[in-house]
C-alpha positions as CSV (number, residue, x, y, z in Angstrom):
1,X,118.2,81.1,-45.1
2,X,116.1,78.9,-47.6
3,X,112.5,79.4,-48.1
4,X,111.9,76.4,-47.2
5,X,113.2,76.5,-43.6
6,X,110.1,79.5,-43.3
7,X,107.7,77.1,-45.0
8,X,104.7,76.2,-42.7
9,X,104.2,72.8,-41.0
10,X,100.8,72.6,-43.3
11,X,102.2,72.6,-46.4
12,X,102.8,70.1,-49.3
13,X,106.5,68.2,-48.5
14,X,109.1,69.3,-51.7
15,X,111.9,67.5,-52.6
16,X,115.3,69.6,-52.0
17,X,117.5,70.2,-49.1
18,X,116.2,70.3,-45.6
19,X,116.8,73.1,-43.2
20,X,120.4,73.8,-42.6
21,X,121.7,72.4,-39.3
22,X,122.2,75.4,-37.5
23,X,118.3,76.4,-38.3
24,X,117.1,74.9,-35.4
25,X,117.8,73.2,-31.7
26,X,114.6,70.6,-32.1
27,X,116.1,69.3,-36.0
28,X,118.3,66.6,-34.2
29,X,115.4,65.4,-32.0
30,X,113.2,65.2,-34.3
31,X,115.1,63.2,-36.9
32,X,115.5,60.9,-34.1
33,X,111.6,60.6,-33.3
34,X,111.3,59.8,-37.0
35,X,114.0,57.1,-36.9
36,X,112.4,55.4,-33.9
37,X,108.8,55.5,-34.7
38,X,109.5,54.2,-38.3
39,X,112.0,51.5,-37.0
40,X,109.9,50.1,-34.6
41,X,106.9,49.8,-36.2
42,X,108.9,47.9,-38.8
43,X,110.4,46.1,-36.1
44,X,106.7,44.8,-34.1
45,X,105.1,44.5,-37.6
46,X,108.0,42.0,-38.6
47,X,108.1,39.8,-34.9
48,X,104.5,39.3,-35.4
49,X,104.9,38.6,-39.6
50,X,107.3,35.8,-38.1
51,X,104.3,34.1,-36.3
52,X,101.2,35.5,-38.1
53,X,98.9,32.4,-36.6
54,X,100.3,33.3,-32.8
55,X,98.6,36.8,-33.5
56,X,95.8,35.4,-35.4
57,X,95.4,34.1,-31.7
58,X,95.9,37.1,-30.2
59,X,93.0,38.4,-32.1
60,X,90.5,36.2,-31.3
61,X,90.9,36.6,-27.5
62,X,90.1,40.1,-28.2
63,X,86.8,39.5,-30.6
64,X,86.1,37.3,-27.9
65,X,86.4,39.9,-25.3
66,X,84.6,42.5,-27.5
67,X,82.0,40.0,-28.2
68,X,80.8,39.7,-24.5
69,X,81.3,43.2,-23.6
70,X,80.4,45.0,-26.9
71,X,77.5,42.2,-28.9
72,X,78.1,39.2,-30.7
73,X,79.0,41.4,-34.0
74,X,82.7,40.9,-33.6
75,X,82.5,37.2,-33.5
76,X,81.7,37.9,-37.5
77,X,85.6,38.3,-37.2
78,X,86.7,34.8,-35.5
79,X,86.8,33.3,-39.2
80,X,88.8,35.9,-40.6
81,X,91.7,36.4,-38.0
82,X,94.7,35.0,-40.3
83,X,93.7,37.2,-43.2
84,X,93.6,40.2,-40.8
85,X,96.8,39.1,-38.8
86,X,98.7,39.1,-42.5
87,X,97.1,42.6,-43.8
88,X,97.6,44.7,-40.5
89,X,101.3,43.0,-39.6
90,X,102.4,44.3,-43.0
91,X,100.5,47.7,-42.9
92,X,102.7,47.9,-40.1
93,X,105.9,47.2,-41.7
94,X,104.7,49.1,-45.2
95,X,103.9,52.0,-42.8
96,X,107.3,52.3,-41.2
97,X,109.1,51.8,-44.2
98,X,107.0,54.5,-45.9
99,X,107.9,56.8,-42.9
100,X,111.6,56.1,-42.8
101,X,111.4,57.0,-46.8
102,X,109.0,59.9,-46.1
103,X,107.4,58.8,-49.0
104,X,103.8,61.0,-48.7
105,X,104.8,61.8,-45.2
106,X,101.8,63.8,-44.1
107,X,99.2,61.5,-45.0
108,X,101.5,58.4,-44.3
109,X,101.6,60.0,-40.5
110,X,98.0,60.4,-40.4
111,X,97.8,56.6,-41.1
112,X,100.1,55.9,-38.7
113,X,98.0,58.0,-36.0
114,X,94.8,55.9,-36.6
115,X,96.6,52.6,-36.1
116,X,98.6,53.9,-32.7
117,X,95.3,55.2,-31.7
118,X,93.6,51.6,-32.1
119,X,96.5,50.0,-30.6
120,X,96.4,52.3,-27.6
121,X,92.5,52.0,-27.3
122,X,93.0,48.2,-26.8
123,X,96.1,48.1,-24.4
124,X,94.4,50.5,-22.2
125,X,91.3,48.5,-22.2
126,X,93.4,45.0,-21.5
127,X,94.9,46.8,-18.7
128,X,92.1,48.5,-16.7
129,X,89.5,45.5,-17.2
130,X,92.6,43.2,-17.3
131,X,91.0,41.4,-19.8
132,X,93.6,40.1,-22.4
133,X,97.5,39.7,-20.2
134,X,99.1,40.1,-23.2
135,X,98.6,42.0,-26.1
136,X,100.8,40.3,-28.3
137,X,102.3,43.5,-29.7
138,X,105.6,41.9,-30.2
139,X,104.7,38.5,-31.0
140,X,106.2,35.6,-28.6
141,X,109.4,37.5,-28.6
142,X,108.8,40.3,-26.3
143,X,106.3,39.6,-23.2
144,X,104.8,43.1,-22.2
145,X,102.5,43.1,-19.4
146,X,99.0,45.4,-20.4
147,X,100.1,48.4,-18.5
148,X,103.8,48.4,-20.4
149,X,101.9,47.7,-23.2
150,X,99.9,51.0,-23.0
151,X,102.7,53.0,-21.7
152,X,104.6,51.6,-25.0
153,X,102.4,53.0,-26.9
154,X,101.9,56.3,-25.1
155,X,105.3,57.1,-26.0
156,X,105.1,55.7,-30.0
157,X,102.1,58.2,-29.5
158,X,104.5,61.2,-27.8
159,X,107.3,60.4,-30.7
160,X,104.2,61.0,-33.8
161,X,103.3,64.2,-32.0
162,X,107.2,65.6,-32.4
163,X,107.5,64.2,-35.8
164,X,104.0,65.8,-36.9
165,X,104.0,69.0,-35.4
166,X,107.7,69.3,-36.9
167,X,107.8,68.4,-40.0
168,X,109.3,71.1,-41.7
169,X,112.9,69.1,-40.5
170,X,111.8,66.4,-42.8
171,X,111.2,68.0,-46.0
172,X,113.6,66.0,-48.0
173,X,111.8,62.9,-49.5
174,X,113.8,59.6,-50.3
175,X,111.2,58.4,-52.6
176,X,109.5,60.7,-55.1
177,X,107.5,59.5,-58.1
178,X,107.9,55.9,-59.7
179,X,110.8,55.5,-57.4
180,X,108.7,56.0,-54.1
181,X,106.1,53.5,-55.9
182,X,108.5,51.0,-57.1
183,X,109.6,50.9,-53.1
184,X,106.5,50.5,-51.2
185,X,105.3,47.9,-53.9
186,X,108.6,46.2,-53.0
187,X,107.9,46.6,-49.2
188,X,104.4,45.7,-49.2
189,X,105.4,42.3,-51.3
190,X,107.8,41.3,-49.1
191,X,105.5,41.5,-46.3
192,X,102.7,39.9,-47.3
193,X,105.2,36.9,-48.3
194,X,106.8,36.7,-45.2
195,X,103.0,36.1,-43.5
196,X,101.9,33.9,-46.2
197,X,104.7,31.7,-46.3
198,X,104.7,31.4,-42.3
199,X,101.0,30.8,-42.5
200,X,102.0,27.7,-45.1
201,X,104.8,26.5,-42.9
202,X,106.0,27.1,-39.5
203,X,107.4,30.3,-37.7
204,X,110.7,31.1,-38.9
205,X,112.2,32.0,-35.3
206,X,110.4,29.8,-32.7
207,X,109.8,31.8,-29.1
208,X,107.8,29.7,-27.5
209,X,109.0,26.8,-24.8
210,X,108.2,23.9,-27.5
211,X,110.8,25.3,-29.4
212,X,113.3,22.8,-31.4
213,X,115.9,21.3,-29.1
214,X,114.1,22.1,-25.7
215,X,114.0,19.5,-23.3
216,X,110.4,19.6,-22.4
217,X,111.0,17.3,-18.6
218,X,113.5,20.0,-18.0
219,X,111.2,22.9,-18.6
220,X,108.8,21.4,-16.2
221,X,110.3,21.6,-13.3
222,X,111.9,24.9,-12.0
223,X,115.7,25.5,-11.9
224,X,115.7,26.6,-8.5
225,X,113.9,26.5,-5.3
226,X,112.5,29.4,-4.3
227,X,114.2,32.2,-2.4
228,X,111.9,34.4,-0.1
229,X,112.9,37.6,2.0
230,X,110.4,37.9,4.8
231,X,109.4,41.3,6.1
232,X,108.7,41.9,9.7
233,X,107.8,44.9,12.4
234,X,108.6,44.8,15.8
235,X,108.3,48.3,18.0
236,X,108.0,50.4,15.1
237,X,110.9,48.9,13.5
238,X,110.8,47.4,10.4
239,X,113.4,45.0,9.1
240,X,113.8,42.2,6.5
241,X,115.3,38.8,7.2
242,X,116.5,35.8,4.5
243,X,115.2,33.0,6.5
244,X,111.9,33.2,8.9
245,X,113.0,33.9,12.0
246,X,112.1,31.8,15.1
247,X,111.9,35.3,17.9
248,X,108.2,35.7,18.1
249,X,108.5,39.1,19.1
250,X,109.0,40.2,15.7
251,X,105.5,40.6,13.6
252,X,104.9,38.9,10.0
253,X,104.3,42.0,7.5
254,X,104.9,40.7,3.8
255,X,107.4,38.0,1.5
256,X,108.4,38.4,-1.6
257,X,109.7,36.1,-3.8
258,X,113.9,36.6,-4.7
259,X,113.7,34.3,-7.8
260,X,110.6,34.2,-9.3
261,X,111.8,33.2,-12.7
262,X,113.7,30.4,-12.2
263,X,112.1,29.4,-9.3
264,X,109.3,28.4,-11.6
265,X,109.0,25.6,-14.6
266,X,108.7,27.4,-17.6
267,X,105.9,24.8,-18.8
268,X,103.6,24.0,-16.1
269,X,100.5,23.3,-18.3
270,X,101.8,20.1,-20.3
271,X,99.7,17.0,-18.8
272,X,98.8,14.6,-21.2
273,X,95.6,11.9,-20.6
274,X,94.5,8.4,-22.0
275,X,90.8,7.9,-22.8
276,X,90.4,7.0,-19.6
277,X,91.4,10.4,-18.0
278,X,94.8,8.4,-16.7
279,X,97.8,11.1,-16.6
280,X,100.3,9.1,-19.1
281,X,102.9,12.5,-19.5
282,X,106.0,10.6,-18.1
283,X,105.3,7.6,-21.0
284,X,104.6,10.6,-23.7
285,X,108.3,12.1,-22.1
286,X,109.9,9.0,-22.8
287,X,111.9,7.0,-25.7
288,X,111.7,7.9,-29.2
289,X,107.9,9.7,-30.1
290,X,106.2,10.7,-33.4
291,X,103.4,12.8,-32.4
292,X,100.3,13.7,-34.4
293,X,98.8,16.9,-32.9
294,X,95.8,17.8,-33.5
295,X,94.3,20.8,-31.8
296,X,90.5,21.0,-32.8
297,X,88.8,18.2,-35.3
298,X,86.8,20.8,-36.5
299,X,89.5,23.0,-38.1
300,X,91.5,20.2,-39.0
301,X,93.2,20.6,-42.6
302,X,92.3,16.7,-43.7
303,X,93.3,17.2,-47.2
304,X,97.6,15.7,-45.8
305,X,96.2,12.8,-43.6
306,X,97.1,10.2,-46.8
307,X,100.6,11.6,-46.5
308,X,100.8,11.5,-42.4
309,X,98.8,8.2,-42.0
310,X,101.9,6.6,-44.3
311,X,104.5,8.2,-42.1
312,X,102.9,7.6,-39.0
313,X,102.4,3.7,-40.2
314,X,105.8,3.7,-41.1
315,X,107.2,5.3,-38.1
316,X,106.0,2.4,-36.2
317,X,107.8,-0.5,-38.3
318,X,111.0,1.7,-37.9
319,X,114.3,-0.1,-36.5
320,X,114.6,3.2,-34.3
321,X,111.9,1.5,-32.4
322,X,109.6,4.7,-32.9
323,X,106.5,5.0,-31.4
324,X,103.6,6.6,-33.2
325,X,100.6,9.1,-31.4
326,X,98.2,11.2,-31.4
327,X,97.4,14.2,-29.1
328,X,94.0,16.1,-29.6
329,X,92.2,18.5,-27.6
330,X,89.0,16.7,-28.9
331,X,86.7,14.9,-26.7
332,X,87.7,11.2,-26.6
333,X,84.6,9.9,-28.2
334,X,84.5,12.6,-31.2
335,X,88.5,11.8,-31.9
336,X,87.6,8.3,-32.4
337,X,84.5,9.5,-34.9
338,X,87.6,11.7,-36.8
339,X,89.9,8.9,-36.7
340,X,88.1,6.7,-38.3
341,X,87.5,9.3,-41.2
342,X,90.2,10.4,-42.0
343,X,92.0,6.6,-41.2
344,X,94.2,7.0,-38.3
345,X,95.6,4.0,-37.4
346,X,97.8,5.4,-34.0
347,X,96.8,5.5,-30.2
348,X,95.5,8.8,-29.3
349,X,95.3,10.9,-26.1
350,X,94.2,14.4,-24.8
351,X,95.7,17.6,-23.8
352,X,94.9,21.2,-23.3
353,X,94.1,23.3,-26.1
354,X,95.8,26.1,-26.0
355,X,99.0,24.1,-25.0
356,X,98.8,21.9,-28.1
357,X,98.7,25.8,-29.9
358,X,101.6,26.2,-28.1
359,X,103.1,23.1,-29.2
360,X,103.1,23.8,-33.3
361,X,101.4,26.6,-35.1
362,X,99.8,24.1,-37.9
363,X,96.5,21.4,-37.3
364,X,97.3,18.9,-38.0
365,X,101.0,19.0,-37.1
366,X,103.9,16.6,-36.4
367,X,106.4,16.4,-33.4
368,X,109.5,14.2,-32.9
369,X,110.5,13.8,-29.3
370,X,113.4,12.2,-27.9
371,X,112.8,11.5,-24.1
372,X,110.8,14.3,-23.9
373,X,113.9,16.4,-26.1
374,X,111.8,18.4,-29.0
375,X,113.9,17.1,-32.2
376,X,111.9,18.3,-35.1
377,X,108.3,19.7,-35.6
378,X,106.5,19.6,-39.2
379,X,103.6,22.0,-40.4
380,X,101.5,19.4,-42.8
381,X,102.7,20.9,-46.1
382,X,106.2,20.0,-44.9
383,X,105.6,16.0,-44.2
384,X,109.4,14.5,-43.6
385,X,110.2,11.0,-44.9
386,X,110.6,8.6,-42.6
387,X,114.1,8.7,-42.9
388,X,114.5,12.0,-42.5
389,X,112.6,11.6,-38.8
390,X,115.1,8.6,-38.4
391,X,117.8,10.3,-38.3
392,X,117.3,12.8,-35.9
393,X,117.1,9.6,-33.4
């Protein structure tokens, strides 16, 4: 047998063969604890990479959070969510690719510990103060609920332990010297493009319901009525029935709910408002739309609205009998203030907030509707001409 299949777990990882096949029963398992650990962090640092200003989000709920519970301190952090959402998405990514490569793979598992141990710290707290529903650790693409979330990373926690405590079934490195740094250089680049660019532009792979080519008066209603089973005791005997039934001997116990995902509109928060606090969604739903959204004046990006105001102008002179809007989650009277600055020459009106985040990851940002049928959406370094909204009609 090698020496290094005596080697101890402690010491320094050489480059050579690993330990024969037959040298051990837990060499398979392992390997596939390594695997799995260092794909998936790739996998959830990439999903959020895709949508960097979703987790930006994310984060900010929890400085909010921590702000209340914890001191105003981590409201230092509100300003600087981007830049954090693009540094620890790609740690994540550079992390897992440095494990799969067991470039430094001591240390790179120690790394990996601290961030599983942060990650775990705040799904456990979302979960038993129920303070955040979703922690985002997937991006848009995976909903976890808190308690999934923290059983997730129980188990990314249970597959470091095998890997660490057995590492002497990993001894062979697949990146030593200027190799191993020419490869994480590469890794780490191509991370922090991904995030930049999608910080620049839009997501590349839209999850959300406002995606391109969703029919947003669809998604508000649901595709089903509701299907209940209905639970009832009579004599000791308990039994469950598929329509409520009319013998009043029988005692009502519980219902639950057959369908509960398509028994519900998958947008239920899309109500749009004139200044005059009239619901005007149907109108907004209808014929050919340009929409301007802008979430918050205050954060606005004015240095495009030269560009936008001479699309939006355009738009409205347009054969394809376009009609041209804004939708801000301003107060009425400070829109008209910011319309007037930056010259904004549309009808505006208001909607939720968080929806209009929803809606496009970029403020301002364009939409094209087609009776209420999501055609194109524009981040506002990516202004269209008008022809190219013209035909999408």
């Amino acid at each position: 047998m090698s020496s290094n299949a005596n080697a101890h777990p402690d010491a320094p990882l050489l480059a050579g063969p690993e330990t024969p096949p037959t040298a051990h029963p837990l060499r398979n398992l392992v390997r596939v604890c390594w695997f799995l650990l260092g794909a998936l962090f790739i996998f959830s640092g990439l999903v959020k990479l895709n949508d960097p200003v979703g987790t930006a989000l994310k984060f900010e709920e929890y400085f909010e959070v921590f702000a209340v519970d914890f001191g105003s301190f981590f409201l230092i952090f509100k300003d600087h969510t981007r830049l954090l959402s693009v540094l620890l998405c790609s740690a994540e990514v550079v992390l897992g690719v440095a494990l799969l490569l067991r470039w430094h793979l001591r240390q790179t598992l120690w790394v990996l510990l601290g961030l599983l141990v942060f990650f775990t710290f705040l799904t456990f707290y979302s979960a038993a103060f129920n303070k955040v529903t979703d922690c985002g650790c997937f991006g848009d693409f995976i909903k976890l609920t808190p308690w999934t979330s923290f059983s997730k990373d129980l188990v990314l926690l249970g597959l470091w332990v095998v890997v660490f405590f057995n590492q002497r079934f990993l001894r062979r490195s697949f990146a030593r010297g200027t190799a191993g740094i020419m490869y994480m250089t590469i890794a780490t680049a191509v991370a922090v493009g991904i995030g930049v660019r999608a910080l620049g532009h839009l997501p590349y792979f839209d999850f959300l319901p406002y995606k391109v080519g969703n029919d947003l008066v669809a998604l508000r209603k649901p595709q089903e009525q509701a299907r209940y089973r209905y639970t009832f005791v009579r004599n000791g005997e308990t039994k469950e029935f598929d329509t409520f039934p009319t013998d009043s001997t029988w005692k009502y116990q519980a219902m639950t709910i057959l369908n509960p995902e398509t028994s519900r509109a998958k947008i239920t928060d899309f109500t749009v408002f004139d200044a005059d606090g009239n619901d005007v969604t149907a109108t907004i739903l209808t014929g050919n739309k340009l929409i301007l959204l802008v979430q918050n004046t205050n954060k606005t990006d004015r240095d495009r609205f030269e560009e936008i105001n001479a699309l939006l102008t355009a738009a409205g002179k347009s054969r394809k009998q376009i009609t041209a809007l804004a939708l801000t989650s301003t107060n009425p009277a400070k829109f008209d203030a910011f319309r007037h600055d930056v010259n904004l020459a549309v009808p505006f009106y208001t909607a939720d907030g968080t929806v209009l985040k929803s809606m496009i990851r970029s403020n301002p940002g364009l939409m094209v509707l087609q009776n209420g049928v999501v055609r194109a959406k524009y981040h506002y370094h990516d202004v269209p001409a008008l022809f190219e909204v013209e035909k999408l009609f």
